[in-house]
C-alpha angles and dihedrals in degrees: 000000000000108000094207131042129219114251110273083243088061088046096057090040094065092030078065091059133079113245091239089058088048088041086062097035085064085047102063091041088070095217098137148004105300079230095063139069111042129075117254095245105255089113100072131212112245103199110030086167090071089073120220117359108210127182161107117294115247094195125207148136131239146197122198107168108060122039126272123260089228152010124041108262148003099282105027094116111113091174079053089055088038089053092046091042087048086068136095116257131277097051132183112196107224108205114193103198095209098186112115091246105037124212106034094137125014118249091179113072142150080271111051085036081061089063104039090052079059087055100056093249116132103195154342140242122201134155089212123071143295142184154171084083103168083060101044095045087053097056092049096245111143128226136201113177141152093233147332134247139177103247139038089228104185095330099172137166104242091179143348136204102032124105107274121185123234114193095320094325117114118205134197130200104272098014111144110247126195120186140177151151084301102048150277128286140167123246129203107247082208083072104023095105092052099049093078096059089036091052082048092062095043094048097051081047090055097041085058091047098049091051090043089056084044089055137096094223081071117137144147095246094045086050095048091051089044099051090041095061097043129112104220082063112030095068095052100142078224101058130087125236 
């Protein structure tokens, strides 16, 4: 679990950016392999029109098609709530269905989304499945899931606060999570504060490049000059200097 929260001003600067740009922000950082830290997109987002979803990983593991041990519904775990209360704000709930054939039944519904809204989280991620759409997506809560299905059938936390893995991506209690139309990723809170100058820079890189390529001064000379001395380019671990 992270011991110390970004200021709630760092937190809305990277919430107003796309989760490519800070996927290339974190690139160019060069804080970790360019084949880590993002799931591999099976689990979908479900309302692309909400924007960026940012926040601090609330970690468990779930079962939703044999009975629970214990305890009477899907939501009847008050040491659950207490974890996921115990964590900084914003919080996304990250929910690894560990069944072998993930998604038989929904956890996530307009009713456990209500509390965690009273709880400051702003969203969940499962590879498993949700449901109850048209309500959650009215009340801003983001989802991110593997699939959906009608009933909760016997949807139950088998575990919390241990590292659970979603589609490739592992996540650890109190990792920062951003997440978008195009996708979720991690991102090193040892760089967090830096990604949103450094997006800054990419993405007035990109926007010159872009005009360049609408001009009529384009040219393949002029392309090739242009892309070597980016910086977006020049640092490629693969390419020789």
């Amino acid at each position: 679990m992270t011991q110390h929260a970004l200021p709630a001003a760092d937190l809305e600067r990277l919430r107003a950016l796309d989760s490519c740009t800070v996927s290339n922000a974190i690139e160019q950082l060069d804080v970790r392999l360019r084949n880590e830290g993002f799931a591999s997109g099976a689990t979908k987002c479900q309302f692309p029109k909400l924007g960026s979803m940012v926040g601090y990983a609330a970690t468990g593991r779930i079962r939703t098609a044999t009975p629970p041990m214990t305890h009477r519904c899907y939501y009847d775990r008050m040491d659950w709530w207490t974890y996921v209360a115990s964590l900084p704000e914003p919080k996304v709930m990250v929910l690894q269905d560990a069944d072998p054939k993930p998604g038989v039944g929904a956890f996530i519904g307009e009713i456990h989304a209500t509390i965690g809204l009273a709880l400051k989280c702003v969203g969940c991620v499962t590879n498993g499945a949700v449901r109850d759409l048209a309500a959650v997506e009215e009340m801003g809560f983001q989802l991110f899931a593997g699939n959906l299905s009608v009933s909760h059938s016997y949807a139950h936390i088998i575990e919390f606060g241990e590292p659970v893995e979603i589609d490739g991506l592992k996540i650890s209690s109190g990792d920062l999570l951003h997440g978008d139309c195009h996708g979720l990723l991690t991102i090193p809170l040892s760089i967090a504060n830096q990604i949103p100058d450094e997006a800054s820079k990419i993405l007035g890189e990109e926007r010159e490049l872009i005009q360049y390529c609408r001009s009529r001064e384009f040219s393949l000379d002029g392309l090739s000059e242009r892309i070597r001395t980016s910086s977006a380019n020049c640092d490629l671990p693969w390419r020789s200097k």
